[in-house]
PQR file of N, CA, C, O and H, with PARSE charges and radii, in Angstrom:
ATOM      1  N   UNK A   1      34.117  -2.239 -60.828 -0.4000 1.5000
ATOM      2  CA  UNK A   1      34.032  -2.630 -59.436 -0.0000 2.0000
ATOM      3  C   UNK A   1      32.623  -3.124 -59.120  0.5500 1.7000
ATOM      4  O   UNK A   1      31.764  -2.729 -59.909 -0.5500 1.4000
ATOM      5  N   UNK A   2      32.277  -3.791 -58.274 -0.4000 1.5000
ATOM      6  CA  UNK A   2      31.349  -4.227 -57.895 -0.0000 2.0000
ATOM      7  C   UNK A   2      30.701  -3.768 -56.498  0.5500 1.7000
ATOM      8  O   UNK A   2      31.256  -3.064 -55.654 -0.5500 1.4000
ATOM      9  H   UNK A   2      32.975  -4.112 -57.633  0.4000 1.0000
ATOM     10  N   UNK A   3      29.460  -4.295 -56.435 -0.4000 1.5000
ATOM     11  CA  UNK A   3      28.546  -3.344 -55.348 -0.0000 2.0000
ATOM     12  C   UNK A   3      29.152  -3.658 -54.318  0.5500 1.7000
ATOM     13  O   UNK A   3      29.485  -2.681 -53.648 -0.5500 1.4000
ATOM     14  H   UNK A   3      29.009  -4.868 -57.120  0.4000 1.0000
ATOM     15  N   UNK A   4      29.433  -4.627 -53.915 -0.4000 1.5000
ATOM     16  CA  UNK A   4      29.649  -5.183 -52.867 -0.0000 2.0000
ATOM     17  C   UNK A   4      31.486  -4.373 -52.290  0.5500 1.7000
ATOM     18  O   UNK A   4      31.697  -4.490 -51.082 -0.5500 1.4000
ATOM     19  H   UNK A   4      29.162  -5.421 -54.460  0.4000 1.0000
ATOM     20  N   UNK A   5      32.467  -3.751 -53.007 -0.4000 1.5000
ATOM     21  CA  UNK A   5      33.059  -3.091 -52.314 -0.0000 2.0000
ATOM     22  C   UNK A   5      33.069  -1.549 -52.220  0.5500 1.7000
ATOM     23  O   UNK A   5      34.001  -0.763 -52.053 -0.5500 1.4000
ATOM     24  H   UNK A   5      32.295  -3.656 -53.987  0.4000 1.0000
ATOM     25  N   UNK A   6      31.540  -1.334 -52.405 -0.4000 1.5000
ATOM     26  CA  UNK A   6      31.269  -0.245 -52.064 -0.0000 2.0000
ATOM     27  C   UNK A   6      30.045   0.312 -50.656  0.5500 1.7000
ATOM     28  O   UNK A   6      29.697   1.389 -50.171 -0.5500 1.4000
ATOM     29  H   UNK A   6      30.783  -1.973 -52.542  0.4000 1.0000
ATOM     30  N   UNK A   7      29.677  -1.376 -50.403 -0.4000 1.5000
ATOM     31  CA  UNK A   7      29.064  -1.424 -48.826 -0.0000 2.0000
ATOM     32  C   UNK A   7      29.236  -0.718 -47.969  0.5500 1.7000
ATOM     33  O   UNK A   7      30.414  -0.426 -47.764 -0.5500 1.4000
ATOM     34  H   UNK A   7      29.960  -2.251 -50.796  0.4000 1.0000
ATOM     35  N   UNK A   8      28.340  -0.197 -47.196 -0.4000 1.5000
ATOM     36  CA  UNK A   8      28.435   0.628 -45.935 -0.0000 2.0000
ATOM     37  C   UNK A   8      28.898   0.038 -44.714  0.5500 1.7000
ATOM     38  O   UNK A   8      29.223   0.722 -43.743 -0.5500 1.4000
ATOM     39  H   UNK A   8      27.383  -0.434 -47.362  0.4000 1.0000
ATOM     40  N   UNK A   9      28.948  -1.525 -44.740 -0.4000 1.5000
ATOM     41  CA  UNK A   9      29.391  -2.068 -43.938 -0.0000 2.0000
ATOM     42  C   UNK A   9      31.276  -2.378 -44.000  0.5500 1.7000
ATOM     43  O   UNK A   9      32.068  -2.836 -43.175 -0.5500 1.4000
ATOM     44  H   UNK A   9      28.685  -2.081 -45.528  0.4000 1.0000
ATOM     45  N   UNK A  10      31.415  -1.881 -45.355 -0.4000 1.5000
ATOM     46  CA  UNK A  10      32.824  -2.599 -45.423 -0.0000 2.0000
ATOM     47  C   UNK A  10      33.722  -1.140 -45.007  0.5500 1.7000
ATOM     48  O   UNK A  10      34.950  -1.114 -45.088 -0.5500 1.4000
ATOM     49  H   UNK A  10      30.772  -1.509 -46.025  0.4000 1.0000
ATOM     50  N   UNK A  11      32.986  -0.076 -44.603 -0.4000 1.5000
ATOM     51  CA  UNK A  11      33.557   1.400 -44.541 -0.0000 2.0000
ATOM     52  C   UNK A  11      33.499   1.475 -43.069  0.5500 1.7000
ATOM     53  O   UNK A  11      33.758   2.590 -42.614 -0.5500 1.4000
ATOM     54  H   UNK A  11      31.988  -0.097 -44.537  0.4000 1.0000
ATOM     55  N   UNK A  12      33.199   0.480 -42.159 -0.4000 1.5000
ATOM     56  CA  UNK A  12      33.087   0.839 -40.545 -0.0000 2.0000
ATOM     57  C   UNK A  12      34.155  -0.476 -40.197  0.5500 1.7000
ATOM     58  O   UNK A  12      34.621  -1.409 -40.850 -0.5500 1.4000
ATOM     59  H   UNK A  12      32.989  -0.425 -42.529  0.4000 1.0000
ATOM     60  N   UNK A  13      34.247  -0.046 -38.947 -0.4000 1.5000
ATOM     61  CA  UNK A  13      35.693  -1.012 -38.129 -0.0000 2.0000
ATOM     62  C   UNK A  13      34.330  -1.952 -38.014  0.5500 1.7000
ATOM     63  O   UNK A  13      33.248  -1.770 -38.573 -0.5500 1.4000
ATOM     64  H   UNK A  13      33.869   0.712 -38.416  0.4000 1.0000
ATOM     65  N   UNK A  14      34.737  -3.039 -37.091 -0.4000 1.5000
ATOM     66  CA  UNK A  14      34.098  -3.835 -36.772 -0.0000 2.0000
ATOM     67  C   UNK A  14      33.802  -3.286 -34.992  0.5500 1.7000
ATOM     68  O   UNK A  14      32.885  -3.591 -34.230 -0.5500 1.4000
ATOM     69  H   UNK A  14      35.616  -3.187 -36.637  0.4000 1.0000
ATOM     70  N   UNK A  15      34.660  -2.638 -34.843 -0.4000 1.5000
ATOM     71  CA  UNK A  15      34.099  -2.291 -33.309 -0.0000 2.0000
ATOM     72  C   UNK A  15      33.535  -0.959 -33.273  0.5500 1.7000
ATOM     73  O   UNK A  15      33.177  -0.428 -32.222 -0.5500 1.4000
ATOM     74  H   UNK A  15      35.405  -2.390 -35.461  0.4000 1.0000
ATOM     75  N   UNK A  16      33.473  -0.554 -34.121 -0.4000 1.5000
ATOM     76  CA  UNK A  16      33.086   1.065 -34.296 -0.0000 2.0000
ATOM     77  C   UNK A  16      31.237   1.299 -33.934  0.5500 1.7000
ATOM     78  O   UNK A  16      30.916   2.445 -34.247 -0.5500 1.4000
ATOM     79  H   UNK A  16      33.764  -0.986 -34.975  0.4000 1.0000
ATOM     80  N   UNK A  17      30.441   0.753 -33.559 -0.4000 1.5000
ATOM     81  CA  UNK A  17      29.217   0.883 -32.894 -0.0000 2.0000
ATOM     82  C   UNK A  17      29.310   0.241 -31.381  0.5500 1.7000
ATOM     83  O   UNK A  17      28.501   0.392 -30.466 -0.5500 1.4000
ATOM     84  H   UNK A  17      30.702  -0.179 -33.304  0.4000 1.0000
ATOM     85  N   UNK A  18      30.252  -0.345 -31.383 -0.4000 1.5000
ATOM     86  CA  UNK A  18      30.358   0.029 -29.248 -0.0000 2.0000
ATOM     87  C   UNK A  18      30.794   1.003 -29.259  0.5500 1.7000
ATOM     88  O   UNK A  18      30.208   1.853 -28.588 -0.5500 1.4000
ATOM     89  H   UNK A  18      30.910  -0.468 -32.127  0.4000 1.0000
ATOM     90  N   UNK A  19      32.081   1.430 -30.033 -0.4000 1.5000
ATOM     91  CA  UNK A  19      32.940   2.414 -29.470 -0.0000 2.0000
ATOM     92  C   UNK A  19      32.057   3.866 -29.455  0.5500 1.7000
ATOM     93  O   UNK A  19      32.029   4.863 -28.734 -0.5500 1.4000
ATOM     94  H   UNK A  19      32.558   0.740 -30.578  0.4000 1.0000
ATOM     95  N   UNK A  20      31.517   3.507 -30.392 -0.4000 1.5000
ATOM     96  CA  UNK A  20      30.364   5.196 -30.351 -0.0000 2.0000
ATOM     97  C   UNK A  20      29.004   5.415 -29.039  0.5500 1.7000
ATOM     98  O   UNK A  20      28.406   6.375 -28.552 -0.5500 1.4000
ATOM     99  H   UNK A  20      31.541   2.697 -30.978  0.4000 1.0000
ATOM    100  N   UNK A  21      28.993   4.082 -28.891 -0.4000 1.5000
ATOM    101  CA  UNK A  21      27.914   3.736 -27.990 -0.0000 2.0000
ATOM    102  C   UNK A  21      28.415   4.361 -26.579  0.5500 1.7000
ATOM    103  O   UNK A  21      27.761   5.077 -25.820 -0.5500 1.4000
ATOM    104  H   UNK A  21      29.479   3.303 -29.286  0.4000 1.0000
ATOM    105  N   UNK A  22      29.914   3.844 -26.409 -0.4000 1.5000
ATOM    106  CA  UNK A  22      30.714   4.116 -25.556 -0.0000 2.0000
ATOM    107  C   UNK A  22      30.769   5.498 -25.023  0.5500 1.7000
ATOM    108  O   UNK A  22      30.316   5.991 -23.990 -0.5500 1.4000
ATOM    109  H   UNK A  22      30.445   3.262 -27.026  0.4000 1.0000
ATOM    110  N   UNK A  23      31.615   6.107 -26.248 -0.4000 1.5000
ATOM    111  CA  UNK A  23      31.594   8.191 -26.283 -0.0000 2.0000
ATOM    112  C   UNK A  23      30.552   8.590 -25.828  0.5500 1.7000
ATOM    113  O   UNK A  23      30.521   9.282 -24.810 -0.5500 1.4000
ATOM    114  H   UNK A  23      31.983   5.706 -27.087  0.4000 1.0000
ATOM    115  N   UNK A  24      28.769   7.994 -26.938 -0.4000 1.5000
ATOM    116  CA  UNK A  24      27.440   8.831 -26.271 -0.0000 2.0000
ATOM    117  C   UNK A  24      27.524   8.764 -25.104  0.5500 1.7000
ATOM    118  O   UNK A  24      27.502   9.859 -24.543 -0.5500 1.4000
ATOM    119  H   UNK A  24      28.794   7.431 -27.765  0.4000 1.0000
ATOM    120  N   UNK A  25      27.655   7.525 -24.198 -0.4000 1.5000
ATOM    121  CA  UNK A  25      27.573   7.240 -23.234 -0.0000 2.0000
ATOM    122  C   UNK A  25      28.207   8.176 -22.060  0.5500 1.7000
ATOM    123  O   UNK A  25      27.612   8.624 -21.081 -0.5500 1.4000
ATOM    124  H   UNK A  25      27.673   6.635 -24.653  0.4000 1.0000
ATOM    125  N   UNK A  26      29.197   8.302 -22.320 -0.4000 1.5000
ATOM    126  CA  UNK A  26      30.333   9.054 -21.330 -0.0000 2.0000
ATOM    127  C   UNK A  26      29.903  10.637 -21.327  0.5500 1.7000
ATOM    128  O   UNK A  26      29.735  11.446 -20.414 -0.5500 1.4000
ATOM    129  H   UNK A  26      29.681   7.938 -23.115  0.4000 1.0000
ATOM    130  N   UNK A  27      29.773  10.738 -23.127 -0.4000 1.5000
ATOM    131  CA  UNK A  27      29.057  12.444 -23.383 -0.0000 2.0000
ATOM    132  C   UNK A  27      27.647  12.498 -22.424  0.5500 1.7000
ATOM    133  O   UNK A  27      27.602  13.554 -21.794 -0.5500 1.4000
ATOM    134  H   UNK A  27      29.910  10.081 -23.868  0.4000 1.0000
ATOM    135  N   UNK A  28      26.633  11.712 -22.205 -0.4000 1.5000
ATOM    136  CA  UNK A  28      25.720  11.902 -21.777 -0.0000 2.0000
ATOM    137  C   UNK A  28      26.034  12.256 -20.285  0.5500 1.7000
ATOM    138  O   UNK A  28      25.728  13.332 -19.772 -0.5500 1.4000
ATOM    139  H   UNK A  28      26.670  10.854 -22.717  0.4000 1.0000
ATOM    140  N   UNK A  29      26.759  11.105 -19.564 -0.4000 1.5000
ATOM    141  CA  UNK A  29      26.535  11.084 -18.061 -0.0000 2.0000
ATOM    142  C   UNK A  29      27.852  13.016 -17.924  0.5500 1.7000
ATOM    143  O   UNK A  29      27.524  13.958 -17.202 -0.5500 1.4000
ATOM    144  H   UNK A  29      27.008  10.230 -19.980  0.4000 1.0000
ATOM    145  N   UNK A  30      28.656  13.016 -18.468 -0.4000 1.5000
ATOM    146  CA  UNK A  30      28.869  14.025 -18.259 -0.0000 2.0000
ATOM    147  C   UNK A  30      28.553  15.584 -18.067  0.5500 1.7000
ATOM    148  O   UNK A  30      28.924  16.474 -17.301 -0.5500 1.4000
ATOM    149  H   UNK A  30      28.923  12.251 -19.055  0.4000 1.0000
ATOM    150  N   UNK A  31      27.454  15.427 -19.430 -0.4000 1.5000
ATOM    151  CA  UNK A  31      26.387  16.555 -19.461 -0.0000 2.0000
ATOM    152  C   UNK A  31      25.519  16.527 -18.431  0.5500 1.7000
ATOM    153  O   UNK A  31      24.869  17.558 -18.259 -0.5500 1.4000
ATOM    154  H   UNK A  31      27.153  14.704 -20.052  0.4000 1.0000
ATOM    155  N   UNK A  32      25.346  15.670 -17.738 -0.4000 1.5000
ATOM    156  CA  UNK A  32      24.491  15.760 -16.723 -0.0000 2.0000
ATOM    157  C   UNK A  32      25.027  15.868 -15.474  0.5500 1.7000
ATOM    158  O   UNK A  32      24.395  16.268 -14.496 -0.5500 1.4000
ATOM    159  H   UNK A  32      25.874  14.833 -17.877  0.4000 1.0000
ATOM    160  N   UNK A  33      26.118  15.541 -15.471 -0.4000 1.5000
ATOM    161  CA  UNK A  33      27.099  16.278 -14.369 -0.0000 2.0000
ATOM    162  C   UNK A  33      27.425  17.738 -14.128  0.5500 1.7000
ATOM    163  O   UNK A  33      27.304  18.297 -13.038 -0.5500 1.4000
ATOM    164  H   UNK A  33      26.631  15.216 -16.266  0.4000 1.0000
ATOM    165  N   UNK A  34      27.798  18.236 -15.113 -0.4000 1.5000
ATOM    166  CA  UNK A  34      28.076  19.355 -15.657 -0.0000 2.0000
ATOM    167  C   UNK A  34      26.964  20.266 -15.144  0.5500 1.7000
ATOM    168  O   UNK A  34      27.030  21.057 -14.203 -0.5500 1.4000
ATOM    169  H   UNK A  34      27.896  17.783 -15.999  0.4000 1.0000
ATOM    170  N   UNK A  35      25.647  19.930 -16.162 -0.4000 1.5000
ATOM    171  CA  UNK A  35      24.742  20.128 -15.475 -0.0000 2.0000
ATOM    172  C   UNK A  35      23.794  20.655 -13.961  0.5500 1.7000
ATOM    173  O   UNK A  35      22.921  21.488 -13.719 -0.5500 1.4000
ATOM    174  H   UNK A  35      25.594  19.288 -16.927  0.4000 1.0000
ATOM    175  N   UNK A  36      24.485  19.729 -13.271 -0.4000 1.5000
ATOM    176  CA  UNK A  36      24.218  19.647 -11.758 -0.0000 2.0000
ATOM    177  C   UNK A  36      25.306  20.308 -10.927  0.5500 1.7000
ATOM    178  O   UNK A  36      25.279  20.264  -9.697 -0.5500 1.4000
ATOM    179  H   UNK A  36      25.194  19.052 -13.467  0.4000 1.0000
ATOM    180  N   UNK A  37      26.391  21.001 -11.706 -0.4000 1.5000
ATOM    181  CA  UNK A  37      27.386  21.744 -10.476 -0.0000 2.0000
ATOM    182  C   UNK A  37      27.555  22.757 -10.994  0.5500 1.7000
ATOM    183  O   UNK A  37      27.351  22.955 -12.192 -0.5500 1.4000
ATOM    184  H   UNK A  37      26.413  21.036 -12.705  0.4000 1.0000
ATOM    185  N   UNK A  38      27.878  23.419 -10.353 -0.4000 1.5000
ATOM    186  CA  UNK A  38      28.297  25.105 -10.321 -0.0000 2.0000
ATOM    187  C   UNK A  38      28.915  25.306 -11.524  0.5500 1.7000
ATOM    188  O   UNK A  38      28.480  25.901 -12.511 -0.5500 1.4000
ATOM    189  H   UNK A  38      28.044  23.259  -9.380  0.4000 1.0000
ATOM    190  N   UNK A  39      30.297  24.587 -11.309 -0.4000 1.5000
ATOM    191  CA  UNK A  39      31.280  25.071 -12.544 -0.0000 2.0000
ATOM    192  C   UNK A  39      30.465  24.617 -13.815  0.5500 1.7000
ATOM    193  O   UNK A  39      30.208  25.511 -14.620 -0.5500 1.4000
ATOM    194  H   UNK A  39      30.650  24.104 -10.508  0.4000 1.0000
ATOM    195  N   UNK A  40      30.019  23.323 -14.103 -0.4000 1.5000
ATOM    196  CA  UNK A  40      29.443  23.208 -15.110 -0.0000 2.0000
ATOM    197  C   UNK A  40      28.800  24.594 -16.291  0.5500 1.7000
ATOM    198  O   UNK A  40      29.078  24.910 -17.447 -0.5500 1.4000
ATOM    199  H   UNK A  40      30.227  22.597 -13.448  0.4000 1.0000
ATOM    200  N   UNK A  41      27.653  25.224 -15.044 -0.4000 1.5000
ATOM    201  CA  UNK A  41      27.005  26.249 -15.232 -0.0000 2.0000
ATOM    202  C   UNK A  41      27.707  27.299 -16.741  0.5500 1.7000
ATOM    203  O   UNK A  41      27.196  27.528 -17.838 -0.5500 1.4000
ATOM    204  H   UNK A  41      27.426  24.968 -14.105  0.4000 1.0000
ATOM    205  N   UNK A  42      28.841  27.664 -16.238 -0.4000 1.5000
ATOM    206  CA  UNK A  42      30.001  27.961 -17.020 -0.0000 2.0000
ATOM    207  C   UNK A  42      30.090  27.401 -18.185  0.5500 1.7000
ATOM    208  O   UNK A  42      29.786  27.950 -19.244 -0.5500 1.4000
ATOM    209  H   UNK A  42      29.255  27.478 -15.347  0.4000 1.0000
ATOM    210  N   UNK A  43      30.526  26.236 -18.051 -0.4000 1.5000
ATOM    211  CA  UNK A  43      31.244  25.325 -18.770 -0.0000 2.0000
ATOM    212  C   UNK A  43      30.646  24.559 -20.394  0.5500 1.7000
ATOM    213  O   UNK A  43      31.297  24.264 -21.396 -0.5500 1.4000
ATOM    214  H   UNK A  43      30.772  25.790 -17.190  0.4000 1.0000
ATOM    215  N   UNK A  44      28.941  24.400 -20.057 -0.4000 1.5000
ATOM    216  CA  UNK A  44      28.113  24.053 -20.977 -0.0000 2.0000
ATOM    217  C   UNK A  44      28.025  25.718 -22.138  0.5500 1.7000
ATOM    218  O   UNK A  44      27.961  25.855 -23.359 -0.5500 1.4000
ATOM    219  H   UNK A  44      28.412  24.639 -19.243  0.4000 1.0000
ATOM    220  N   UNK A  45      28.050  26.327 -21.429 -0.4000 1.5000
ATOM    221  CA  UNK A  45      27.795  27.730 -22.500 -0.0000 2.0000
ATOM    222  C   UNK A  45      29.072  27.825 -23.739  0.5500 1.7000
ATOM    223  O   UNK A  45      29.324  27.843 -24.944 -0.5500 1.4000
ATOM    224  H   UNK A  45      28.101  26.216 -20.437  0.4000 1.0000
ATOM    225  N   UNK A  46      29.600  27.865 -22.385 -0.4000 1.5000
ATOM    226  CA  UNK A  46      31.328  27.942 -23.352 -0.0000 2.0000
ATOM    227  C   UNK A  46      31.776  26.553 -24.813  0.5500 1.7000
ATOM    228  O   UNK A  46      32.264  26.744 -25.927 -0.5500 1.4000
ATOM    229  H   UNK A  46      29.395  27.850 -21.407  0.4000 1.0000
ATOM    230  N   UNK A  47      31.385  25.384 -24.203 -0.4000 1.5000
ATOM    231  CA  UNK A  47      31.499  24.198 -24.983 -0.0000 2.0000
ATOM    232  C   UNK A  47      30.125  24.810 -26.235  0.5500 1.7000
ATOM    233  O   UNK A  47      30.290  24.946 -27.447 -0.5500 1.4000
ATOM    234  H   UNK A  47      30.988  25.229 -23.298  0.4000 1.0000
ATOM    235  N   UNK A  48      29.289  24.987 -25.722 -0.4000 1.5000
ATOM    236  CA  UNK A  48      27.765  25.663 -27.235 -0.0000 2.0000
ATOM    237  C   UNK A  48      28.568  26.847 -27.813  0.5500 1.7000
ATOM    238  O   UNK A  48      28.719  26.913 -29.033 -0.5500 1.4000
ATOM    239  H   UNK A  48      29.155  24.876 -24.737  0.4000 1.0000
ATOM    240  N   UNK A  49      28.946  27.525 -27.224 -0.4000 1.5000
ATOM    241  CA  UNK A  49      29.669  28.663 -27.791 -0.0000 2.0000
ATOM    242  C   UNK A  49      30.980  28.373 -28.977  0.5500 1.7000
ATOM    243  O   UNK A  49      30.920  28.580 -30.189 -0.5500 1.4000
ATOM    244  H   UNK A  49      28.823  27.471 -26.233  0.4000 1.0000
ATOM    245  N   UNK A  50      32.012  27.896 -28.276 -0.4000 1.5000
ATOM    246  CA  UNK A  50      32.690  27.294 -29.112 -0.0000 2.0000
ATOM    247  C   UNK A  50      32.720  26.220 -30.326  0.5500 1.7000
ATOM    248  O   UNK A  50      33.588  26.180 -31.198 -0.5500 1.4000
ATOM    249  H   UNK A  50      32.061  27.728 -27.291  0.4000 1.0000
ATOM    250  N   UNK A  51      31.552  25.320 -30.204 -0.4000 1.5000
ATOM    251  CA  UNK A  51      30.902  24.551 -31.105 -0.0000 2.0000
ATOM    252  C   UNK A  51      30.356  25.447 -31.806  0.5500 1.7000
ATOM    253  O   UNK A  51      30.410  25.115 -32.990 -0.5500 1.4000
ATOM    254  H   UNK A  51      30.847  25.353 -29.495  0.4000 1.0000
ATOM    255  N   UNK A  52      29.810  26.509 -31.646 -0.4000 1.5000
ATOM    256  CA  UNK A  52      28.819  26.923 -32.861 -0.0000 2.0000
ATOM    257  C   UNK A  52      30.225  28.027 -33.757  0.5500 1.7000
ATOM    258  O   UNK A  52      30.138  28.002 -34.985 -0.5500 1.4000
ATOM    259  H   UNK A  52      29.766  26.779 -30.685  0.4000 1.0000
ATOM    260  N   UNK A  53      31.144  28.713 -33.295 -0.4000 1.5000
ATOM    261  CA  UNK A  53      32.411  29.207 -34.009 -0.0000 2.0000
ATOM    262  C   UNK A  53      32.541  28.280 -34.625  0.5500 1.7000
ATOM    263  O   UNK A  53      31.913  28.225 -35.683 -0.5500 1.4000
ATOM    264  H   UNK A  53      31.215  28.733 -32.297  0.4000 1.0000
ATOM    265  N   UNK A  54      33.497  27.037 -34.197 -0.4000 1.5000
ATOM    266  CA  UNK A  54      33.813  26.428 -35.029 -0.0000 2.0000
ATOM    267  C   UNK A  54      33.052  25.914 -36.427  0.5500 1.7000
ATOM    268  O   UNK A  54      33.578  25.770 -37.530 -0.5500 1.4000
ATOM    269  H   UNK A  54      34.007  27.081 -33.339  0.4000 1.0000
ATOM    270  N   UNK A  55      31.924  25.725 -36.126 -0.4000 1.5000
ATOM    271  CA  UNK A  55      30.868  25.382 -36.854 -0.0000 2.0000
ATOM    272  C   UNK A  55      30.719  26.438 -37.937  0.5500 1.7000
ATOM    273  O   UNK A  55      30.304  26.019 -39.018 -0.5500 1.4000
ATOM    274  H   UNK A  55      31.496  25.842 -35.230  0.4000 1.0000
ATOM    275  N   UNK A  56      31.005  27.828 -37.827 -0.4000 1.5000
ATOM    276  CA  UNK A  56      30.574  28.834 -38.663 -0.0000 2.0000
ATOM    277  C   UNK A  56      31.774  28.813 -39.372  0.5500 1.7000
ATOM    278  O   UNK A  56      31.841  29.083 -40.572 -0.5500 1.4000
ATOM    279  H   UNK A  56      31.343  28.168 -36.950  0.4000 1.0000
ATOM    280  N   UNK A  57      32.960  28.424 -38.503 -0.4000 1.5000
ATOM    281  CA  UNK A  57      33.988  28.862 -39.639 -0.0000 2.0000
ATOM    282  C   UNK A  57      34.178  27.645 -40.478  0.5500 1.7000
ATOM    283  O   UNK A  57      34.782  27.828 -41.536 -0.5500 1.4000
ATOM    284  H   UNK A  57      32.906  28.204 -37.529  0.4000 1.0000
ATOM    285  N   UNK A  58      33.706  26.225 -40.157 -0.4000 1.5000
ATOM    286  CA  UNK A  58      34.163  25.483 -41.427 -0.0000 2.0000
ATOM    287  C   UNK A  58      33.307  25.826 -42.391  0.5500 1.7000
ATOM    288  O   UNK A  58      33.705  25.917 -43.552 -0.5500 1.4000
ATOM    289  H   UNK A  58      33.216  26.076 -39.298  0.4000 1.0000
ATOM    290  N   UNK A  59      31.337  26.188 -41.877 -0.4000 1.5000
ATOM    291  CA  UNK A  59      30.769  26.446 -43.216 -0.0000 2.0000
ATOM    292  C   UNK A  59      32.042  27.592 -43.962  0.5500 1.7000
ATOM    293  O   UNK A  59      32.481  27.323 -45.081 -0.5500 1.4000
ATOM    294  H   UNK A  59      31.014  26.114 -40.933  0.4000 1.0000
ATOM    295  N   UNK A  60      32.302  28.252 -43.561 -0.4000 1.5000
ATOM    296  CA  UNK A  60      32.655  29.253 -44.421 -0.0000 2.0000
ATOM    297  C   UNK A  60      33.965  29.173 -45.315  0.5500 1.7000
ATOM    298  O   UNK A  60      34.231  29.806 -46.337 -0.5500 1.4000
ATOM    299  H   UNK A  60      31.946  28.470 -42.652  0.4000 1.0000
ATOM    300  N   UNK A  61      34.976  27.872 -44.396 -0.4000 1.5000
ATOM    301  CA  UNK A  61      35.619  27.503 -45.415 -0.0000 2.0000
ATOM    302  C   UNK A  61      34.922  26.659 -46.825  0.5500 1.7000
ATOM    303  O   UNK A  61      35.132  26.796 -48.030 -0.5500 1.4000
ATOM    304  H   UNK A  61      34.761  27.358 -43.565  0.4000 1.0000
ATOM    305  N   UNK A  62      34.230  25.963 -46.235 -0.4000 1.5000
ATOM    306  CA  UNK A  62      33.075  25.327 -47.566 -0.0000 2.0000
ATOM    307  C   UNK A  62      32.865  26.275 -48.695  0.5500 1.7000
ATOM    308  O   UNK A  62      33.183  26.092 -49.870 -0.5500 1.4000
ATOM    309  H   UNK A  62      34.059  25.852 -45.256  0.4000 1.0000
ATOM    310  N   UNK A  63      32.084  27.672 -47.992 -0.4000 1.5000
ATOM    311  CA  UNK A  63      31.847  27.951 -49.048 -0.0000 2.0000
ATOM    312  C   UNK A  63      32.713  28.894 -49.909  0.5500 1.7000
ATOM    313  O   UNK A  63      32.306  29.426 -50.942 -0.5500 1.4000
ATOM    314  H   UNK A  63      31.826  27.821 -47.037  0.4000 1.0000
ATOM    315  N   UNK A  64      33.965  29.052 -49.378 -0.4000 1.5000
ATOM    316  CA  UNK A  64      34.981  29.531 -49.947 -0.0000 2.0000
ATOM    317  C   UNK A  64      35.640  28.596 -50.855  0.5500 1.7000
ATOM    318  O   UNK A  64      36.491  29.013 -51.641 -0.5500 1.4000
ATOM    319  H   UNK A  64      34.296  28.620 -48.539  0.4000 1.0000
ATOM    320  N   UNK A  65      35.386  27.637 -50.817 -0.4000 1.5000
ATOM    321  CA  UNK A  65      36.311  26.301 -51.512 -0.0000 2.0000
ATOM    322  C   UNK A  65      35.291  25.941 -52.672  0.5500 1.7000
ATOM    323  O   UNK A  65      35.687  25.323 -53.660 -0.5500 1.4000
ATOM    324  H   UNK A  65      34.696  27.298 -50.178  0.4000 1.0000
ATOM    325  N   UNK A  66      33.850  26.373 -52.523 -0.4000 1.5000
ATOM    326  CA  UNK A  66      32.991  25.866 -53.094 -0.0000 2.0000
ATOM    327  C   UNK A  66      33.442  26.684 -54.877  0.5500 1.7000
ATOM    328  O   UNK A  66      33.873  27.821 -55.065 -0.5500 1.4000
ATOM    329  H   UNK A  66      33.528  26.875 -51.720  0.4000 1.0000
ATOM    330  N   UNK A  67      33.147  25.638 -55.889 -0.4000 1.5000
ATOM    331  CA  UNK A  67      32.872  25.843 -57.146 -0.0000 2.0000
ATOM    332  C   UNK A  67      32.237  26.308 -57.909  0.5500 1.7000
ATOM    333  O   UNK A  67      31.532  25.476 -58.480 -0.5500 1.4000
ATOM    334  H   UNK A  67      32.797  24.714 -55.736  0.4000 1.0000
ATOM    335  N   UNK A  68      32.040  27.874 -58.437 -0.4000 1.5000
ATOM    336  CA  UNK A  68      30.601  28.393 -58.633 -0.0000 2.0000
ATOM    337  C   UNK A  68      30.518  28.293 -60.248  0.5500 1.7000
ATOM    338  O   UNK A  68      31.592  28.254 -60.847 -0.5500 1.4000
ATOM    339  H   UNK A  68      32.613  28.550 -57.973  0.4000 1.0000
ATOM    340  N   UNK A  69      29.482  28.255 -60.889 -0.4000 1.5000
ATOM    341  CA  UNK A  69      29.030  27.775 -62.180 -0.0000 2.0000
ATOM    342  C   UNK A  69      29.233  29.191 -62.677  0.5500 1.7000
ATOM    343  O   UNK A  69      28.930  30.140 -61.953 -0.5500 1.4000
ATOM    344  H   UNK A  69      28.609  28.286 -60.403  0.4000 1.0000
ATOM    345  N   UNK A  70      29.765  29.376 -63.962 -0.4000 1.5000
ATOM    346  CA  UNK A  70      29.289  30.385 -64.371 -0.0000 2.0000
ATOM    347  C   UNK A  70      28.009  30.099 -65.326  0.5500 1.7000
ATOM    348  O   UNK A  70      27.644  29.052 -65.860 -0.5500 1.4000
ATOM    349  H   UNK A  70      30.011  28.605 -64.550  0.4000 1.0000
ATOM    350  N   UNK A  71      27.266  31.863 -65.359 -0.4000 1.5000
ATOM    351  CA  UNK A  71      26.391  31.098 -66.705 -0.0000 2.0000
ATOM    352  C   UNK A  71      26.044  32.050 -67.588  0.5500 1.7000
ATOM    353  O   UNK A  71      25.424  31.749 -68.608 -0.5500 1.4000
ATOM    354  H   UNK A  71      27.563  32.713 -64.925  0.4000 1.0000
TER
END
């Protein structure tokens, strides 16, 4: 195979840097909404909270899946 179909460019849509531009975008003004009201107050802890679970449990599927050397 050759270099060229292994490009980083040939692995993205062609619209896939608005569309992300897009999400930050929406993620941002929301956090700052959130931010600024009551319920938010709530709401940002819970979203960090739940991000960081999830986060612990895929490491841990990782390293359950992971391949250990013997030696």
């Amino acid at each position: 195979m050759t270099e060229e179909a292994f490009n980083e460019k040939n692995l993205l849509h062609k619209n896939e840097n608005k569309y992300f531009w897009v999400v930050l975008s929406i993620s941002i003004v929301s956090y700052i909404l959130f931010a600024l009201s009551i319920v938010g107050i709530f709401i940002i802890p819970a979203f960090l909270l739940i991000s960081m679970l999830l986060h612990a449990l895929m490491i841990g599927q990782i390293l359950l899946n992971a391949v250990r050397r013997k030696k």
